[in-house]
N, CA, C and O atoms as a Tripos MOL2 file, in Angstrom:
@<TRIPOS>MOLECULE
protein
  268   267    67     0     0
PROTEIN
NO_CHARGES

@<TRIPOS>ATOM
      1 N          56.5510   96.4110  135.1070 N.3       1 UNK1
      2 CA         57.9590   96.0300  135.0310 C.3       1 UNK1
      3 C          58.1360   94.6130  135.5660 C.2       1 UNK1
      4 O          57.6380   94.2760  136.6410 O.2       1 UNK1
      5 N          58.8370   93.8060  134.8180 N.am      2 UNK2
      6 CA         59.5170   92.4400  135.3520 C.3       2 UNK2
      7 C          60.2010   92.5130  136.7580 C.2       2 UNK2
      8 O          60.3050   93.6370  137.2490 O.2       2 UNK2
      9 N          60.6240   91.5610  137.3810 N.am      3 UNK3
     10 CA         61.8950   91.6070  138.3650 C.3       3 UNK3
     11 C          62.5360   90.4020  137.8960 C.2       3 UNK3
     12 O          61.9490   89.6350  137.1320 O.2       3 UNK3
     13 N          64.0050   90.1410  138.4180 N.am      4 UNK4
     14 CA         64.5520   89.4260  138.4920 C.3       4 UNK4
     15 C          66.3250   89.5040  139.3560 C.2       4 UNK4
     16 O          66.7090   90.3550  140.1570 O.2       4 UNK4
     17 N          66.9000   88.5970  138.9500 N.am      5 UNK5
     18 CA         68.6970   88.7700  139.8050 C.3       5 UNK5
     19 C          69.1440   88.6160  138.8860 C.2       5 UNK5
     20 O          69.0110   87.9060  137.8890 O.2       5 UNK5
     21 N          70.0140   89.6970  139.4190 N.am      6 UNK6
     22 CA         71.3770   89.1380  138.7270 C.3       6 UNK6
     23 C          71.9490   88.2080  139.1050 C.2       6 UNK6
     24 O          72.1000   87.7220  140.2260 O.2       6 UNK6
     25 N          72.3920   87.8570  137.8250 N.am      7 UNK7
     26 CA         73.2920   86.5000  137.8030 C.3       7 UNK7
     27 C          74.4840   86.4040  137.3720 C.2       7 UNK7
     28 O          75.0630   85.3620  137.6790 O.2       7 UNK7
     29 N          75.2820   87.4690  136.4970 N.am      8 UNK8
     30 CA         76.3590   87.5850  135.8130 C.3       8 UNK8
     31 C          76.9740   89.1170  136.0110 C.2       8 UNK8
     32 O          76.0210   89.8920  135.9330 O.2       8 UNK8
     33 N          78.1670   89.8110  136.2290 N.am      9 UNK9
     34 CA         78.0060   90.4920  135.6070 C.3       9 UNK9
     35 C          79.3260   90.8710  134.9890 C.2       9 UNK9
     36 O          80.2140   90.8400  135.8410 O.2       9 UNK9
     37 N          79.7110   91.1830  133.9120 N.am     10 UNK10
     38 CA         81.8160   91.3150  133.3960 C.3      10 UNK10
     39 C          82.1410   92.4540  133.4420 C.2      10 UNK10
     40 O          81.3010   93.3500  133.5110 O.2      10 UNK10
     41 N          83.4170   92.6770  133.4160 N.am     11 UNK11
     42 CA         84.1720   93.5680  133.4620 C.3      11 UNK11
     43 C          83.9380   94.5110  131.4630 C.2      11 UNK11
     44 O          84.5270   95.4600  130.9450 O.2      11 UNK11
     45 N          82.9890   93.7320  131.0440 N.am     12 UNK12
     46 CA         83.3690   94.6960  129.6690 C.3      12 UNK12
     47 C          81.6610   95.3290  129.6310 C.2      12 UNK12
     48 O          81.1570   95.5680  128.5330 O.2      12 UNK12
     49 N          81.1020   95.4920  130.5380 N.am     13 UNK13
     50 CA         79.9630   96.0590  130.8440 C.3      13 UNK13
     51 C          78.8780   95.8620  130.5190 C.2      13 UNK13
     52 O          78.2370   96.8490  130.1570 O.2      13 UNK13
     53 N          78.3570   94.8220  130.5080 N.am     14 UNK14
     54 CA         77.5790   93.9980  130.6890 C.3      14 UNK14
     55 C          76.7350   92.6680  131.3890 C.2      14 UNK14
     56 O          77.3900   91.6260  131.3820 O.2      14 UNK14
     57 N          75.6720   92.6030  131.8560 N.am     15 UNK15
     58 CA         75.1340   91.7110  132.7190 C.3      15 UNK15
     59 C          74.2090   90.4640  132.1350 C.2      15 UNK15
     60 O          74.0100   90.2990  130.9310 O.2      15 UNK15
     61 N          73.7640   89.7550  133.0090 N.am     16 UNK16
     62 CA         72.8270   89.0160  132.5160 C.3      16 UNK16
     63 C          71.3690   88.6000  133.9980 C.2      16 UNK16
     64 O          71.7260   88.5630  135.1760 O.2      16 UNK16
     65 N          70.6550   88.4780  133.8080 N.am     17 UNK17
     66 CA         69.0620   88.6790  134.6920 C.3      17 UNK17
     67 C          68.8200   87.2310  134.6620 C.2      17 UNK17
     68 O          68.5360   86.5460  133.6790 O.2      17 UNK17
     69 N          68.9920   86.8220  136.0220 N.am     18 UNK18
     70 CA         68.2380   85.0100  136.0330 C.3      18 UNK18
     71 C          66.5750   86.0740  136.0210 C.2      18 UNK18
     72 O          66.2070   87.1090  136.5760 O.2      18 UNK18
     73 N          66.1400   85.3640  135.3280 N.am     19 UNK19
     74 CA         64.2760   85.7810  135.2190 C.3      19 UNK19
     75 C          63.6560   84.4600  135.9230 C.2      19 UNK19
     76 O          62.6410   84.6250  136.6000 O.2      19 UNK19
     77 N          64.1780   83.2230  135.8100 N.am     20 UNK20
     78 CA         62.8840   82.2080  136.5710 C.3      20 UNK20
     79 C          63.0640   81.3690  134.7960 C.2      20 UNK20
     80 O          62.5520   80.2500  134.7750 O.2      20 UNK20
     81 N          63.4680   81.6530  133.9440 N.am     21 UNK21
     82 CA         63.2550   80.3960  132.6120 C.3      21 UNK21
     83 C          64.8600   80.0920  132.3930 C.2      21 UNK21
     84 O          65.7690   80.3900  133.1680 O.2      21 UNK21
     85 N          64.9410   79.5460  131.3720 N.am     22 UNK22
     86 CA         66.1540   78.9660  130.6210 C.3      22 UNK22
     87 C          67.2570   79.7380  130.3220 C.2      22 UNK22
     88 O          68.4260   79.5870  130.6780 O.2      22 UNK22
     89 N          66.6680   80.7220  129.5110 N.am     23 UNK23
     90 CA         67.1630   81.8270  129.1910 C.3      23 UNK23
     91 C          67.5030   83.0740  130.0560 C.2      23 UNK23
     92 O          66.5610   83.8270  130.2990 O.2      23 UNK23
     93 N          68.5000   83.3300  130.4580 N.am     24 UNK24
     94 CA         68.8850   84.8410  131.1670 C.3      24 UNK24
     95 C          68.4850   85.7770  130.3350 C.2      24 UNK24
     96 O          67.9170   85.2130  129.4000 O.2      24 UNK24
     97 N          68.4900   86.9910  130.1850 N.am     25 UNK25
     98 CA         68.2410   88.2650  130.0050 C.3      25 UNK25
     99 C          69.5660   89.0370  129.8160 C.2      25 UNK25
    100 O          70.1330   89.6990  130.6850 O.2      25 UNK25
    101 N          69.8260   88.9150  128.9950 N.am     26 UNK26
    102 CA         70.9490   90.2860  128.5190 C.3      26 UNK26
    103 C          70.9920   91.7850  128.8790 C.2      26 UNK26
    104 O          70.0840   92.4160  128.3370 O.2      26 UNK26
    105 N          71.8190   92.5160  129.6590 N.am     27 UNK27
    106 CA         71.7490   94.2170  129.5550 C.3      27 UNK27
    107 C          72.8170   94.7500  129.9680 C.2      27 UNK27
    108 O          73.4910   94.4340  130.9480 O.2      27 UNK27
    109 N          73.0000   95.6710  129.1240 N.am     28 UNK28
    110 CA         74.1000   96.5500  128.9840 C.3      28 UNK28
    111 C          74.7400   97.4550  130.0560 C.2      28 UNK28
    112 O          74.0340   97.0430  130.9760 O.2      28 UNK28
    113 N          75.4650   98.2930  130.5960 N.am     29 UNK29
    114 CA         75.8380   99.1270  131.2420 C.3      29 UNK29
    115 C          74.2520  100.6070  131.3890 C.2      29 UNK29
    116 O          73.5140  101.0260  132.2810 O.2      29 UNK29
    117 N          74.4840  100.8800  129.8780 N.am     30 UNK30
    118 CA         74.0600  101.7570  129.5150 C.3      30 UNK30
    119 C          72.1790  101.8370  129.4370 C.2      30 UNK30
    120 O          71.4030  102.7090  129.0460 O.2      30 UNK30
    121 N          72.0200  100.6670  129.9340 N.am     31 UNK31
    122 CA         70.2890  100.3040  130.4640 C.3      31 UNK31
    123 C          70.1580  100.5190  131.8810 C.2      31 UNK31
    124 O          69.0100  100.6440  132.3070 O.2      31 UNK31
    125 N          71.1280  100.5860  132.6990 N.am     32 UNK32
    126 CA         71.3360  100.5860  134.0810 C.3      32 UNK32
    127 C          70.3660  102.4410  134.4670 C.2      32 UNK32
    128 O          70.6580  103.5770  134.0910 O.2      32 UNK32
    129 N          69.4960  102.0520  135.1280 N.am     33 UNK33
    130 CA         68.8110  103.5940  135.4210 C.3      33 UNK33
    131 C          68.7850  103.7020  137.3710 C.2      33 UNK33
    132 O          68.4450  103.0540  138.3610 O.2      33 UNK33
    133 N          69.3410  104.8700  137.0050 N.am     34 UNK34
    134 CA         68.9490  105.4050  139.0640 C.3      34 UNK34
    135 C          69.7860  104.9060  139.7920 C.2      34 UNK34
    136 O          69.5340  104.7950  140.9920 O.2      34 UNK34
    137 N          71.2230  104.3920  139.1710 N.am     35 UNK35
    138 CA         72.5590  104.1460  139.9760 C.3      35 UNK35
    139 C          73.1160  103.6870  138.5670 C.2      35 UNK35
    140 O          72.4980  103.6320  137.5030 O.2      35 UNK35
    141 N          74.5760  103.3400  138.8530 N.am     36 UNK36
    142 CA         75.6660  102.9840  138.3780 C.3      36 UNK36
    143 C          76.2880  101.3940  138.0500 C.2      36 UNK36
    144 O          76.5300  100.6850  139.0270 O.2      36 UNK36
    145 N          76.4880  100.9640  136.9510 N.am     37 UNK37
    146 CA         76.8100   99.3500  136.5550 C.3      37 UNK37
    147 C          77.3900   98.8540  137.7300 C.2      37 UNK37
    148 O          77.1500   97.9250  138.5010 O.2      37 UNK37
    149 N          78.4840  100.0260  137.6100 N.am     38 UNK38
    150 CA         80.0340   99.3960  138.6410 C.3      38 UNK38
    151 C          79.4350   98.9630  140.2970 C.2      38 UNK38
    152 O          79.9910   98.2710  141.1500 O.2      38 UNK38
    153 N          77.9610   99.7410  140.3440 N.am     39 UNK39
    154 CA         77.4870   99.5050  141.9130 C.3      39 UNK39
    155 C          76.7190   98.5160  141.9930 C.2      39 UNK39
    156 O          76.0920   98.3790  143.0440 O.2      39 UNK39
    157 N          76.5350   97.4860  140.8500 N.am     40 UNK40
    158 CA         75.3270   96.7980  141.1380 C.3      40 UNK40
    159 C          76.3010   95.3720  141.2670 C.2      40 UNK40
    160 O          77.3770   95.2440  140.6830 O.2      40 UNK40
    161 N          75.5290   94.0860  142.3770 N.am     41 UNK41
    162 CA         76.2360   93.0850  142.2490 C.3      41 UNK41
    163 C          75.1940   92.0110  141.9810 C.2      41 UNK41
    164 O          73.9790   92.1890  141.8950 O.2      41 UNK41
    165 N          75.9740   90.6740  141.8440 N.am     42 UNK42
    166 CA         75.4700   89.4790  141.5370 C.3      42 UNK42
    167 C          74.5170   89.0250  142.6600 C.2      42 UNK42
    168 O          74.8260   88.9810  143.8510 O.2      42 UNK42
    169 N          73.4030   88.7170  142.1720 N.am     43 UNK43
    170 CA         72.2230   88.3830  143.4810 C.3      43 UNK43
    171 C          71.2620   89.6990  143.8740 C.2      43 UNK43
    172 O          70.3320   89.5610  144.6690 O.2      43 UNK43
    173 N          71.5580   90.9330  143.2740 N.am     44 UNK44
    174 CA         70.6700   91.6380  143.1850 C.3      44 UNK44
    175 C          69.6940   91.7170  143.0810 C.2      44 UNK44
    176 O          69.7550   92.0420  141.8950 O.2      44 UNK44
    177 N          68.3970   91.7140  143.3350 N.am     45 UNK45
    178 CA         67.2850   91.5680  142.7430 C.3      45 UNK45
    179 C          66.8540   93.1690  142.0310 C.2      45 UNK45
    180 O          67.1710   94.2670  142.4900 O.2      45 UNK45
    181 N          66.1330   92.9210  140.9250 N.am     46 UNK46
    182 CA         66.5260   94.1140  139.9860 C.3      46 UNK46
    183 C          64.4230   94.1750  139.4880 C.2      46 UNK46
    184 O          63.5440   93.3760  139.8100 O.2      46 UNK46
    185 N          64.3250   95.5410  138.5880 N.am     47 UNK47
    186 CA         63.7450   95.2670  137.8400 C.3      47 UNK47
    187 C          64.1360   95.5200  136.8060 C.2      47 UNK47
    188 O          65.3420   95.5640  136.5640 O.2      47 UNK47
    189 N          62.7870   95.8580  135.5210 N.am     48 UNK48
    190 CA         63.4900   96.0340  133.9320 C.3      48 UNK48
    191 C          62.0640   96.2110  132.8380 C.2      48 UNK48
    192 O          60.8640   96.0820  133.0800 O.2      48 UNK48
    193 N          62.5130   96.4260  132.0560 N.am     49 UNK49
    194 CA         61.7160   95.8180  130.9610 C.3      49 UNK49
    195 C          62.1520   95.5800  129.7660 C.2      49 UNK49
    196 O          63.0720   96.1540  129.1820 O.2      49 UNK49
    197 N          61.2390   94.4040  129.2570 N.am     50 UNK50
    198 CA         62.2060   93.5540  128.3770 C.3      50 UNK50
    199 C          62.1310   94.3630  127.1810 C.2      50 UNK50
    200 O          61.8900   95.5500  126.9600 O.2      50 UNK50
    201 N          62.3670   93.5180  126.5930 N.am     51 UNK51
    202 CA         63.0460   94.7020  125.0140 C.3      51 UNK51
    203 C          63.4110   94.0030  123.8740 C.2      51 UNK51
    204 O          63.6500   92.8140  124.0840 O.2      51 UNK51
    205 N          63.5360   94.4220  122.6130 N.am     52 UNK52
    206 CA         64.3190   93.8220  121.2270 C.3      52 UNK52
    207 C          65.2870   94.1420  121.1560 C.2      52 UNK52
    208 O          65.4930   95.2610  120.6870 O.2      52 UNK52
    209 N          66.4700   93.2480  121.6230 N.am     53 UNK53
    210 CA         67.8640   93.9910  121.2480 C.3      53 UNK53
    211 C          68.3020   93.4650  119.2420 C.2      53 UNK53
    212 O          67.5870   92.8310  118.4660 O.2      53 UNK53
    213 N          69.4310   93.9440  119.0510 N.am     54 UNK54
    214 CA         69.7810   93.0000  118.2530 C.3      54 UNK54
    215 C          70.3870   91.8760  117.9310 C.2      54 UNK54
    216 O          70.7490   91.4800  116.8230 O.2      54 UNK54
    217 N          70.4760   91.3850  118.9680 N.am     55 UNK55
    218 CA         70.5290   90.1900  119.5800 C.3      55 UNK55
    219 C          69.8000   89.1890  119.9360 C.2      55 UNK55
    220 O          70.0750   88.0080  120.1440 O.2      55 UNK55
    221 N          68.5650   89.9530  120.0000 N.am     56 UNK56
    222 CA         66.9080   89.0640  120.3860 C.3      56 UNK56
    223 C          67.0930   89.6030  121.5420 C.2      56 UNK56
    224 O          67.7280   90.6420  121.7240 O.2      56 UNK56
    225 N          66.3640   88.7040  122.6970 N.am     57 UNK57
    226 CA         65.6990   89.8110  123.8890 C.3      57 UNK57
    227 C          66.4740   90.3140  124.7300 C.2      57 UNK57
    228 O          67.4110   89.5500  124.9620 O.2      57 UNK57
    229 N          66.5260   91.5250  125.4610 N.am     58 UNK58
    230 CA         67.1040   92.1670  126.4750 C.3      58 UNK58
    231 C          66.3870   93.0870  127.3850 C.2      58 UNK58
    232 O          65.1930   93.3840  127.3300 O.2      58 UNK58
    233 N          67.3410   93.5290  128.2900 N.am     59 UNK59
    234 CA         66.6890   94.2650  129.8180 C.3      59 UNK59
    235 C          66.9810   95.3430  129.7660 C.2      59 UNK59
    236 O          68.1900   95.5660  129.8190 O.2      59 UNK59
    237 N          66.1990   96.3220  129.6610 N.am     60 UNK60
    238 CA         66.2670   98.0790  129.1780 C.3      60 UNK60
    239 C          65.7260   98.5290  130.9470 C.2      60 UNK60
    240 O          65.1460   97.7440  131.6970 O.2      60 UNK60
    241 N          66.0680   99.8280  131.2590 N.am     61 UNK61
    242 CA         65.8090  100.3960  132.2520 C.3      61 UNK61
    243 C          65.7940   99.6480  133.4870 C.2      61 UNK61
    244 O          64.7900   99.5870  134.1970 O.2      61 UNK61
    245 N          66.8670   99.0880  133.7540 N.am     62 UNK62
    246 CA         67.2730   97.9660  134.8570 C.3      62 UNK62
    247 C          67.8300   98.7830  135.8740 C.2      62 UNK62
    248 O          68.9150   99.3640  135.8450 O.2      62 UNK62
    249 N          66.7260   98.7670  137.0480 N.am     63 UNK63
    250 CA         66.6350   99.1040  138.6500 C.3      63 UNK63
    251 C          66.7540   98.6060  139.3690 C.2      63 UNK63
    252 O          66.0260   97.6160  139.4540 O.2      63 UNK63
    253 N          67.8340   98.8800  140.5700 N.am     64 UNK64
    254 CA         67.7090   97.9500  141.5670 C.3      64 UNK64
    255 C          66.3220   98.1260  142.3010 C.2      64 UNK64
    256 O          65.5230   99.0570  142.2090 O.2      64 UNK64
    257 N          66.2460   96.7330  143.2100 N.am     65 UNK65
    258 CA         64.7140   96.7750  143.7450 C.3      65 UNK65
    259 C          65.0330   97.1320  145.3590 C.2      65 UNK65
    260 O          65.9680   96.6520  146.0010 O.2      65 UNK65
    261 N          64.0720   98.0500  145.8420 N.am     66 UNK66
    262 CA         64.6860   98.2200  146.8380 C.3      66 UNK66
    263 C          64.3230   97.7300  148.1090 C.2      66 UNK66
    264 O          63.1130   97.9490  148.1650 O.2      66 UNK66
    265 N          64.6290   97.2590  149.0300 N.am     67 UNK67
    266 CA         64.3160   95.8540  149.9310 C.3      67 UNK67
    267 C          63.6850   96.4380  151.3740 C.2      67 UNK67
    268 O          63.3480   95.6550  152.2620 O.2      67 UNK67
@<TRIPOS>BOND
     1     1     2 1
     2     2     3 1
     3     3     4 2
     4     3     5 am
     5     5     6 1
     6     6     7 1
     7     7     8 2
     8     7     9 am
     9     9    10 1
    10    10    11 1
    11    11    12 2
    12    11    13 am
    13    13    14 1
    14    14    15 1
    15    15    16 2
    16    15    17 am
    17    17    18 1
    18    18    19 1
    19    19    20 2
    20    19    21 am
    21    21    22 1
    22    22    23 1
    23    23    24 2
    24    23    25 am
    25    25    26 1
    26    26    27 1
    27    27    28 2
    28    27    29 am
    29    29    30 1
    30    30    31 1
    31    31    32 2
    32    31    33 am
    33    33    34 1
    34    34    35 1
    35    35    36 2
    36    35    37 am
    37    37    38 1
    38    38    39 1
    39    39    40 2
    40    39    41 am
    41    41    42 1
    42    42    43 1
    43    43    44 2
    44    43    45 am
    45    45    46 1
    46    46    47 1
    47    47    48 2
    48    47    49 am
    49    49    50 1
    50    50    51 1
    51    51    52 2
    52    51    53 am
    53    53    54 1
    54    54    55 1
    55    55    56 2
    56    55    57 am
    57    57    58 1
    58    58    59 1
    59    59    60 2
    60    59    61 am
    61    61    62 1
    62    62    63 1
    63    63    64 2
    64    63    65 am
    65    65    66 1
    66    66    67 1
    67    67    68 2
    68    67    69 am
    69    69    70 1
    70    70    71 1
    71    71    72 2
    72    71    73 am
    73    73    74 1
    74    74    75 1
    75    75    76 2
    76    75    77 am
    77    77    78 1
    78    78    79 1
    79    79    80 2
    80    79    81 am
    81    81    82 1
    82    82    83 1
    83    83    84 2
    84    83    85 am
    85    85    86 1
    86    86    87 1
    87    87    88 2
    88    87    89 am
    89    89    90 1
    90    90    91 1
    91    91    92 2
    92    91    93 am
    93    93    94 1
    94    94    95 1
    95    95    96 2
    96    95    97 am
    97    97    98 1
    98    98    99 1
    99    99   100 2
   100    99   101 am
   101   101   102 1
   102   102   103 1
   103   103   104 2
   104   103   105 am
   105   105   106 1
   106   106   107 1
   107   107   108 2
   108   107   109 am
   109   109   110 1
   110   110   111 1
   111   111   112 2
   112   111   113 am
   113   113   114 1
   114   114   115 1
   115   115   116 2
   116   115   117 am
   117   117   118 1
   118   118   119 1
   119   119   120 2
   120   119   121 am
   121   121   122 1
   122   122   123 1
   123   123   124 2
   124   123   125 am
   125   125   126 1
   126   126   127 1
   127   127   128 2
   128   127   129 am
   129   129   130 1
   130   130   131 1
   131   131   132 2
   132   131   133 am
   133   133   134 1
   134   134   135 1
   135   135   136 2
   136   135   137 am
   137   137   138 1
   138   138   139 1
   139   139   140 2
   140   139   141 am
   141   141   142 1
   142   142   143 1
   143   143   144 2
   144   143   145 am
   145   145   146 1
   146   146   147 1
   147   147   148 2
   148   147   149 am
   149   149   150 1
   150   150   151 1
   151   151   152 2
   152   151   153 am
   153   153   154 1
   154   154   155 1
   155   155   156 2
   156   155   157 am
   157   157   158 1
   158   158   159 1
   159   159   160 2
   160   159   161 am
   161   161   162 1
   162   162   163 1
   163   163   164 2
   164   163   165 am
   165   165   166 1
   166   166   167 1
   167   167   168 2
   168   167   169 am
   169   169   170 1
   170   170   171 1
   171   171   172 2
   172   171   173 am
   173   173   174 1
   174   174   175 1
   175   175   176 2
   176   175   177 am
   177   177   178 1
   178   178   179 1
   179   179   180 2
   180   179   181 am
   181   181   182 1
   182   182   183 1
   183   183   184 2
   184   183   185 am
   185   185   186 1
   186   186   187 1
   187   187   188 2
   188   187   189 am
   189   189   190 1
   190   190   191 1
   191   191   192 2
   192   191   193 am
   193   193   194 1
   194   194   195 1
   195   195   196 2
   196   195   197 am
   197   197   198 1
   198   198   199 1
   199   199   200 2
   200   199   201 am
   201   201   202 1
   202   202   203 1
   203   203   204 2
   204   203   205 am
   205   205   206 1
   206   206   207 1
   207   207   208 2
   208   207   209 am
   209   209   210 1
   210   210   211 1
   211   211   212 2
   212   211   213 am
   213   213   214 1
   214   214   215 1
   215   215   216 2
   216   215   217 am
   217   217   218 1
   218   218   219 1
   219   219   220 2
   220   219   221 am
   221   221   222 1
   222   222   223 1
   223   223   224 2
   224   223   225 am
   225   225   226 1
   226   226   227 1
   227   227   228 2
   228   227   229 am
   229   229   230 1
   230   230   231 1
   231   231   232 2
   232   231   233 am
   233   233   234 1
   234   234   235 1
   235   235   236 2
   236   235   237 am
   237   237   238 1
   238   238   239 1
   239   239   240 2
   240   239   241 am
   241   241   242 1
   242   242   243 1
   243   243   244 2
   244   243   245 am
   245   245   246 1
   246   246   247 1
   247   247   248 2
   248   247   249 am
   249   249   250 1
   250   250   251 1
   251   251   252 2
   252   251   253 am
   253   253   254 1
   254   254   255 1
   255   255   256 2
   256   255   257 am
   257   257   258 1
   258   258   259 1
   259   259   260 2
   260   259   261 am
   261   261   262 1
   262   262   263 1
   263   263   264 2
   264   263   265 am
   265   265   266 1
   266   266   267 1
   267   267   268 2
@<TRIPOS>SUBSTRUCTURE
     1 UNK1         2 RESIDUE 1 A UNK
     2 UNK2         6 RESIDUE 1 A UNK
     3 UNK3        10 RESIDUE 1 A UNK
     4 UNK4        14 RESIDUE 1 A UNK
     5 UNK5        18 RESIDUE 1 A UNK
     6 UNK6        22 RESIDUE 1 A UNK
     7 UNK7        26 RESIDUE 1 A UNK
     8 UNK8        30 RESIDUE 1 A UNK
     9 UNK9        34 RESIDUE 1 A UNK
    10 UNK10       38 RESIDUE 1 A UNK
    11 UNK11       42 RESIDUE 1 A UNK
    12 UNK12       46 RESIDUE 1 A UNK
    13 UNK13       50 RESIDUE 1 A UNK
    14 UNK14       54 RESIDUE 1 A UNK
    15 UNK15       58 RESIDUE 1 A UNK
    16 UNK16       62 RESIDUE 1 A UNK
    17 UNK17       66 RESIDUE 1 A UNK
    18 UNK18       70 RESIDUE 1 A UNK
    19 UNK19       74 RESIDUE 1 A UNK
    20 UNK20       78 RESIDUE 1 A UNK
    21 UNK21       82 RESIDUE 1 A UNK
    22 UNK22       86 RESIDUE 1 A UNK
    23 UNK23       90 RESIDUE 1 A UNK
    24 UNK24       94 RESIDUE 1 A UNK
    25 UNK25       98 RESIDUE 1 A UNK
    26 UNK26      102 RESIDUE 1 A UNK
    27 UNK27      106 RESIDUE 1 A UNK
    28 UNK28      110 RESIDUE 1 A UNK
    29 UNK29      114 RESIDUE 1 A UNK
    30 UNK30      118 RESIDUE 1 A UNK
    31 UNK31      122 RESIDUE 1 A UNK
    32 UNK32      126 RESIDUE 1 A UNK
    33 UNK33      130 RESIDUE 1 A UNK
    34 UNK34      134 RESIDUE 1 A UNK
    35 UNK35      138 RESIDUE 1 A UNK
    36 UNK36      142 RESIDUE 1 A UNK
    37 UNK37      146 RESIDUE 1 A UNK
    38 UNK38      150 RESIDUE 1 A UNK
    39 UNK39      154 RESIDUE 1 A UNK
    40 UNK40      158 RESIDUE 1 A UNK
    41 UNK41      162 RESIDUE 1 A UNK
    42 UNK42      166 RESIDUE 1 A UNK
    43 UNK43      170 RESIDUE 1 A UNK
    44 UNK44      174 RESIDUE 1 A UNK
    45 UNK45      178 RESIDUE 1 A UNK
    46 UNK46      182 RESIDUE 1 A UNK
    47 UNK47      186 RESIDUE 1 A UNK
    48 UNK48      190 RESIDUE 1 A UNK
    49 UNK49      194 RESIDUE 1 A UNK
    50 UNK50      198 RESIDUE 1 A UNK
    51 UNK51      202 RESIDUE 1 A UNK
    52 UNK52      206 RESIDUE 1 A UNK
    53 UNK53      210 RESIDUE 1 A UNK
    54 UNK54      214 RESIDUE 1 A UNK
    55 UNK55      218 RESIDUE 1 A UNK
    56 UNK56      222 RESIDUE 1 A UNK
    57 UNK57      226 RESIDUE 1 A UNK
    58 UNK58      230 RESIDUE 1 A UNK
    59 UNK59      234 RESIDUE 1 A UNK
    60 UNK60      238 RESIDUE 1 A UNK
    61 UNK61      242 RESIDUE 1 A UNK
    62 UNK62      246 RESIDUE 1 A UNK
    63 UNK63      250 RESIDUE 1 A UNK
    64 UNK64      254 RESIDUE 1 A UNK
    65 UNK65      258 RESIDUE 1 A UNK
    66 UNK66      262 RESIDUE 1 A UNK
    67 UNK67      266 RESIDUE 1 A UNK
């Protein structure tokens, strides 16, 4: 599994993953595993794994990491 933070996250349920490149990482509410969207915040450090959305890439099974 990857890690990374969050960096974003909106009110229409969805986030985005600083990974360390250019590009953030897209993921949904509904990728969120082993807690709840509404509980996770910005600066999190998370894991995931990446994925094909239809969108191009995204963060499937996104865990918080635990410290």
């Amino acid at each position: 599994m990857a890690e990374g933070t969050i960096k974003r996250l909106t009110d229409k349920g969805f986030g985005f993953i600083d990974v360390g490149s250019s590009k953030d990482l897209f993921f949904h509410s509904s990728s969120v595993e082993g807690g709840n969207f509404d509980d996770l915040r910005e600066g999190q450090q998370v894991t995931f794994n990446e994925a094909r959305g239809e969108k191009g890439p995204c963060a499937e099974n996104v865990q918080v990491l635990d410290n």
